[in-house]
N, C-alpha and C positions, 0 to 999 in steps of 0.2 A: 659436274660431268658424270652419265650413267658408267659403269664400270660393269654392273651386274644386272645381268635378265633379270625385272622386277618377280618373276617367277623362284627366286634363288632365297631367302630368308638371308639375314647377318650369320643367323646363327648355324646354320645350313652350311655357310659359307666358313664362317670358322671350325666347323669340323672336318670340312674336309682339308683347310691348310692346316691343324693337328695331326692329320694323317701325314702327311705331305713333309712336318717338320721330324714326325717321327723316322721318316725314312731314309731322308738325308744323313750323309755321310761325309767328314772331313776327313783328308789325308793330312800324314806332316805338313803336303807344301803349300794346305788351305785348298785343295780343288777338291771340287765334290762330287760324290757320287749319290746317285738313287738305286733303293733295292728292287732289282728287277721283277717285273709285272706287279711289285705292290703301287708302284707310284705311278706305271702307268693308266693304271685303274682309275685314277685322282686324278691324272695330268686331264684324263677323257672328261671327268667331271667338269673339271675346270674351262673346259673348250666351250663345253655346253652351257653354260653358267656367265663366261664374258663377252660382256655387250660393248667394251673400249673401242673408241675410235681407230679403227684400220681400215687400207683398202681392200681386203680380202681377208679371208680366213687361214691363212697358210698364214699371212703378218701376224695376226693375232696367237695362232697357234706359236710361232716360233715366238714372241715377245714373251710368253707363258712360260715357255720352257726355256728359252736363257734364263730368265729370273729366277729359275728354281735351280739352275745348275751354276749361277752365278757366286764364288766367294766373296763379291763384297752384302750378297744380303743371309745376315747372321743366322745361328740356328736355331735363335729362341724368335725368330722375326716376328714382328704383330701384323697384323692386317694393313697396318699403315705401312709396315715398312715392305711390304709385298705388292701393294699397287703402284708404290712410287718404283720400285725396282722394276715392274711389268712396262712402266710407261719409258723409262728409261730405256728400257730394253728396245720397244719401239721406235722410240726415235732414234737408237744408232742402228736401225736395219733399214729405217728409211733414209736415213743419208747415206747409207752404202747401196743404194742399190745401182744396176746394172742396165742398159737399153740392150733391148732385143729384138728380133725380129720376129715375129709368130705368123708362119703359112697356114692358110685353108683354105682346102678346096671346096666350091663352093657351085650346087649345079641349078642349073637357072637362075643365073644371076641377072636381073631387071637393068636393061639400058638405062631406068628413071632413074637410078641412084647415084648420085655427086660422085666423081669419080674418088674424090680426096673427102672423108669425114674427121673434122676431129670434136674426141668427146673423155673427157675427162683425166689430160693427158695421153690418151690412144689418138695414134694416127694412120687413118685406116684406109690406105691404099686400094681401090676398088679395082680397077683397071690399068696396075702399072707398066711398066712400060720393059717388053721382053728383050728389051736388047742393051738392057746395063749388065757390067760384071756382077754384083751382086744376084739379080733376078734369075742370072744363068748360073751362077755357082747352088743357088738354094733351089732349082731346079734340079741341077742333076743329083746332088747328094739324095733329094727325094727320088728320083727313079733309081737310085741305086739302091736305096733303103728299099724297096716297093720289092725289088729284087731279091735282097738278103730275107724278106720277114715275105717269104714267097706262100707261108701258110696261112698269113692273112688276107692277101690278094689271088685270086684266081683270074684266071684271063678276062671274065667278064667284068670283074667288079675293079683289075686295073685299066680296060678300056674308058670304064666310066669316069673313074678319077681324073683322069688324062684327058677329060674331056673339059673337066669344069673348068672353071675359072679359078685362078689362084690369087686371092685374096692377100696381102701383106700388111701385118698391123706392128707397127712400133710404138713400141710399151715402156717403160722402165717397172724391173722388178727386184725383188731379194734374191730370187731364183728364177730359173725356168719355168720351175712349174708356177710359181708366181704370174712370173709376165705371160704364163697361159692363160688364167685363169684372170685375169686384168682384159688380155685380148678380147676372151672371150665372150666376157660380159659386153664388154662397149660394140663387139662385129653383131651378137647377137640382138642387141636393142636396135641395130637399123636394119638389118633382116628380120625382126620381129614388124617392125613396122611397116616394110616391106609387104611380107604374106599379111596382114593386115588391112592393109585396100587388095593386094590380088584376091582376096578369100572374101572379100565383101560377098553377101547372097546364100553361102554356100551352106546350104541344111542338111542333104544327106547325096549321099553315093554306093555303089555297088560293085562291089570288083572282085575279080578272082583270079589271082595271079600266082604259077609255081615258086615263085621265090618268097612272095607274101606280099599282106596287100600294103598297099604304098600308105605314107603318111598324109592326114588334113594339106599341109600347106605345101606348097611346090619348088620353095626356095630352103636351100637343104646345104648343112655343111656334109660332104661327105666328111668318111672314113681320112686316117691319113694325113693328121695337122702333127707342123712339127717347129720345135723353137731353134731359133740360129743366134749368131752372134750377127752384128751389123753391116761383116764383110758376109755373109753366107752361111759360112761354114757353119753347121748343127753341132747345137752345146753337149747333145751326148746323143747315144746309139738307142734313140725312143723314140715312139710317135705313141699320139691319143689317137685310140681305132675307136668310133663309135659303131654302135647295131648300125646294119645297112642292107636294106633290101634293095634298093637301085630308087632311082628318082620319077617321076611321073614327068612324060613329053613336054616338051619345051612348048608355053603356049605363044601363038601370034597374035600380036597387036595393030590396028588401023594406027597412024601417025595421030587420029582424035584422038584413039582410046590412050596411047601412051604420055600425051597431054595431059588430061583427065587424071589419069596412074599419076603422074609426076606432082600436077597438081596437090592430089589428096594427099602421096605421100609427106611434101614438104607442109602441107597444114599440120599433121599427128604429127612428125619428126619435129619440129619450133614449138607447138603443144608443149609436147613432152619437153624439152629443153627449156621449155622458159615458165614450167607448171609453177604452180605456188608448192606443190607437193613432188618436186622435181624427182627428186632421186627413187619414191614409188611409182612415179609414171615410167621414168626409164626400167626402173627394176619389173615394171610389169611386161614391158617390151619384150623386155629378154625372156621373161617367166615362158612368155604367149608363144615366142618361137620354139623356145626348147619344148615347150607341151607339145606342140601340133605339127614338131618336124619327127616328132619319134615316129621309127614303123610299127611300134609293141602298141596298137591302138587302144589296149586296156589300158598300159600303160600312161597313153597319152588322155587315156578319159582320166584319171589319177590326177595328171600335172594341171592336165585345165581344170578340175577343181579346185587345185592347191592355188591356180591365178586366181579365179573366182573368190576364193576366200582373203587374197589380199588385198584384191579391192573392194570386198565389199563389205567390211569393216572390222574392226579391230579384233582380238586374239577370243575376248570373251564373248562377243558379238553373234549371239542363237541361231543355230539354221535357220528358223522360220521368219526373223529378221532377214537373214541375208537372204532370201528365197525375195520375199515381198518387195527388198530394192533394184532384184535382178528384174523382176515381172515388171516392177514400176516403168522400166526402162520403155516398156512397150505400150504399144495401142491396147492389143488383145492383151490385157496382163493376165485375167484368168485362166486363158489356154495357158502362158509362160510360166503360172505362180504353178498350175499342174506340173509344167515341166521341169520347174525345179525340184519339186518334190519326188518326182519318178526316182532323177539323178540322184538326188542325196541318199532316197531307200537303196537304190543301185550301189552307190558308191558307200554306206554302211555294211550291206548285205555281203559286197564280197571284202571288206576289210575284216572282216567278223566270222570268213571262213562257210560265210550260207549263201555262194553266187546261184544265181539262176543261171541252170544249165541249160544253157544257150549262146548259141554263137553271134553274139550281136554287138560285139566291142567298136565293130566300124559304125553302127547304127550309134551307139553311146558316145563316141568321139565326135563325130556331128552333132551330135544332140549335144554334148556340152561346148562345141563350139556356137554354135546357132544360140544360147542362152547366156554365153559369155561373153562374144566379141562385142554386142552392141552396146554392154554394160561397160566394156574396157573403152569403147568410143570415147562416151560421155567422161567417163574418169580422166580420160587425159584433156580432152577439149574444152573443161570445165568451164559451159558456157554464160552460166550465170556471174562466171568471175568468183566463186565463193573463195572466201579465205583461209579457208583451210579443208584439209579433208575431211574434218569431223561434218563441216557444216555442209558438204557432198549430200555425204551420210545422212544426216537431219532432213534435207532436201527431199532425199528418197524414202525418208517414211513417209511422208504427205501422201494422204489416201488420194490414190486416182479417180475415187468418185464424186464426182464434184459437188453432191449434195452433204456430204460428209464433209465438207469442206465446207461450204457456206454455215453448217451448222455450229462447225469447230471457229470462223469467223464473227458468228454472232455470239458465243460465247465471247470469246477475247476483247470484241468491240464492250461488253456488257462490263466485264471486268474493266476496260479503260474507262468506262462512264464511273462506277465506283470507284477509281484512284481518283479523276479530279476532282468528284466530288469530296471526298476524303480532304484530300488538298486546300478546297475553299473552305472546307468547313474550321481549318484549323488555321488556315491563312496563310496557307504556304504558296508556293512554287510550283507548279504541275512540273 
């Protein structure tokens, strides 16, 4: 089993639990303590550094930090008695954990989508039903919260809220913010796939709006998600407020087009659920929504490269590779193999502190949408059936030029003549 980001050394790894042991402390009664900000330093190391199986990062994190604040692992502990300690630690927070209910409001929410999802233990209420005590108890606690945290919400931006649709996902977690962060991933993989057929076509747009200009996609969690316990009632006095400029008009559908809509969406959603590379296809879902619902459209030109780059191949995997599988995806691959390249000088130029001073992050958000979604198509629909994602990958190097290809084929045929020959001549077996 991996434990550690192959990025991490042993020895990497054993220096920083020598810090870690050095800092620890026992009392008479065997409880321990750590020296403050020096172990927190290490604990961050460590967060960075473990790749153990959990459902989230909050698991992971707290299975880290019981084991170091743990008396039963000693103080001289070796590297062995540290990862047995960390896994132990995990599995009592996974069998203690808790169901919860997690609301989000949610605006333009598609007729197409099953009213009930479930995905991965989430069970994701799309359209439930306003007339149980629960749906009215985790109602009003939220307009009374909207009310108390009155400098987060202004008239306009609680009209909106009040408008969406309120989403319900039961979860089990270790904590709230656990079973957020669980909710969140699995409502975001079918709203990712969602703005994924609505956004089919969509290359560029122009807008100019005093509040600021709206996000790529149209299906938007607002502001104002909050965790409950089963009967309603909110596990404590907190809501997640994302950035929010307000949502873009509700669009109308022909009873064909929402056919079509429903259609497509249920081929990507069973895609993705049933991929050979399942948990990057949903993990891309989610990636695609969170990019292209932000309003910070820099930002969002940011997140759809960071999609971009997990699908299009692994960690060490060269721009100019991943440029040449994104173009592959297309007809015109020369205009696309330019346009990845614009993105990537774009997308180094302002990480590096040298942006082109210009106002064109709505232009770059299209432009990396338009180079990215047709590429995340194929990634989930994996039509050739390949076996794994490397061989996606492989696939995508295959020059589009088809004489480079017949060339590269009489090679290989030329090589196969030389193995049988090889073969008879020793009297083997082809």
């Amino acid at each position: 089993m991996v434990f550690w980001r192959k990025e991490f050394g042993n020895d990497d790894i054993e220096f920083a639990l020598e810090k870690l042991r050095a800092a620890r402390n026992f009392d008479r009664d065997g409880k321990v303590s750590l020296s403050v900000g020096f172990a927190d330093y290490w604990q961050s190391y460590l967060d960075s550094a473990a790749a153990f199986d959990a459902p989230t990062d909050i698991v992971r994190h707290k299975a880290l930090q019981r084991a170091l604040f743990s008396s039963d692992l000693v103080a001289d502990f070796t590297h062995k008695d540290f990862r047995a300690q960390v896994l132990k630690a995990r599995n009592a927070l996974l069998c203690d954990q808790k169901d919860f209910r997690v609301a989000f409001p949610v605006w333009n929410l598609p007729t197409f989508i099953p009213k009930m999802v479930k995905l991965d233990g989430a069970n994701i209420s799309f359209f439930p039903s306003k007339n149980t005590a629960t749906y009215k108890q985790i109602a009003s606690v939220r307009k009374e919260q909207r009310r108390d945290y009155d400098s987060f919400f202004d008239d306009e931006k609680r009209q909106e809220i009040e408008s969406c649709d309120l989403v319900l996902v039961r979860v089990s977690g270790i904590n709230s913010a656990d079973a957020y962060e669980r909710a969140y991933s699995a409502l975001s993989a079918v709203l990712g796939t969602a703005n994924l057929v609505l956004n089919y076509g969509q290359g560029w747009r122009f807008s100019s709006r005093e509040r600021g200009k709206l996000p790529v996609s149209s299906v938007l969690i607002a502001p104002h998600s909050t965790t409950h316990h089963l009967d309603g009632s909110i596990t404590h006095d907190g809501l997640w407020h994302d950035e929010w400029v307000g949502g873009p008009e509700p669009r109308s559908h022909s009873v064909e087009q929402l056919t079509i809509l429903s259609k497509n969406f249920n081929v990507f959603w069973n895609a993705a659920k049933s991929s050979k590379w399942r948990r990057r296809s949903l993990d891309a879902l989610s990636r695609y929504h969170s990019a292209f619902a932000l309003p910070n459209l820099e930002q969002s030109f940011f997140e759809g490269w960071r999609l971009f780059e997990a699908i299009s191949g692994g960690r060490d995997t060269p721009y100019f590779k991943r440029i040449q599988r994104g173009a592959n995806v297309f007809e015109q691959e020369r205009e696309l193999r330019l346009l990845g390249n614009h993105l990537v000088t774009r997308r180094n130029l302002i990480s590096h502190g040298h942006a082109i001073r210009r106002d064109d992050s709505e232009d770059l958000a299209f432009q990396m949408h338009r180079f990215t979604a047709p590429l995340l198509e194929k990634f989930l629909l994996n039509g050739f059936k390949f076996c794994s994602v490397e061989e996606f990958w492989e696939f995508l190097d295959v020059p589009g030029d088809p004489s480079v290809r017949r060339a590269e084929l009489v090679k290989i045929e030329r090589r196969r003549h030389l193995l049988e020959c090889a073969a008879r001549f020793r009297g083997q077996d082809t």
